[in-house]
N, C-alpha and C positions, 0 to 999 in steps of 0.2 A: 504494500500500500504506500502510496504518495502523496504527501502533503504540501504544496506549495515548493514545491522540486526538495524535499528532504526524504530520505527512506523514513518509513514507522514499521518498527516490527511488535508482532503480537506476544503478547503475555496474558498468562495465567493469573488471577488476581483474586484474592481473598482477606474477607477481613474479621473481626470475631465480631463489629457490628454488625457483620451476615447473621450472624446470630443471637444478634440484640443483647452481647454480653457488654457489660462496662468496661471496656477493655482496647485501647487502641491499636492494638497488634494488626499489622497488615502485610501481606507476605504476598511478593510477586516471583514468579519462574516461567522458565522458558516449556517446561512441561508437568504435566497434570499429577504426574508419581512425582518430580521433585517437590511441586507445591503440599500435596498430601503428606509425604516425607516430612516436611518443617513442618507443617500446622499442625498435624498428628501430635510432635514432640513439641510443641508449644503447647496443647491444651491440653496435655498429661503434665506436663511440668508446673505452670504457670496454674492452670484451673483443676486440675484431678479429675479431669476428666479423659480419664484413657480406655475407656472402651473402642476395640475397633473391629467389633461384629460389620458382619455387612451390610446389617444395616446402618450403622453409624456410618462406616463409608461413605454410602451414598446418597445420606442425607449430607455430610461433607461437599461432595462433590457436585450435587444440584446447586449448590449455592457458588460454587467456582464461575468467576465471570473472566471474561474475555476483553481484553485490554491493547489498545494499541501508543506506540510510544516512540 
């Protein structure tokens, strides 16, 4: 994609007000297992919340948006 003659490449973008947590945390990558990768160990660290059944997963990953920069 091109902006006013500049490259933009896409990124993966998440943030834990995706989740309506009080919590500024926002984590961008270049792919959807790296993003999962940090945010997983962000919100087992950070909030105790380390379950990652599949359905946690993919409640995770519905909220993943797509970012261009």
């Amino acid at each position: 994609m091109e902006f006013m003659g500049t490259r933009s490449k896409q990124y993966k973008e998440l943030t834990c007000k995706n989740f309506k947590a009080d919590c500024d945390f926002m984590i961008r990558a270049e792919t959807s297992e790296e993003l999962m990768r940090y945010s997983l160990e962000h919100a087992c660290n950070v909030h105790g919340k380390c379950d990652s059944s599949p359905e946690s997963l993919q409640k995770v990953k519905s909220r993943i948006k797509d970012v261009w920069m």
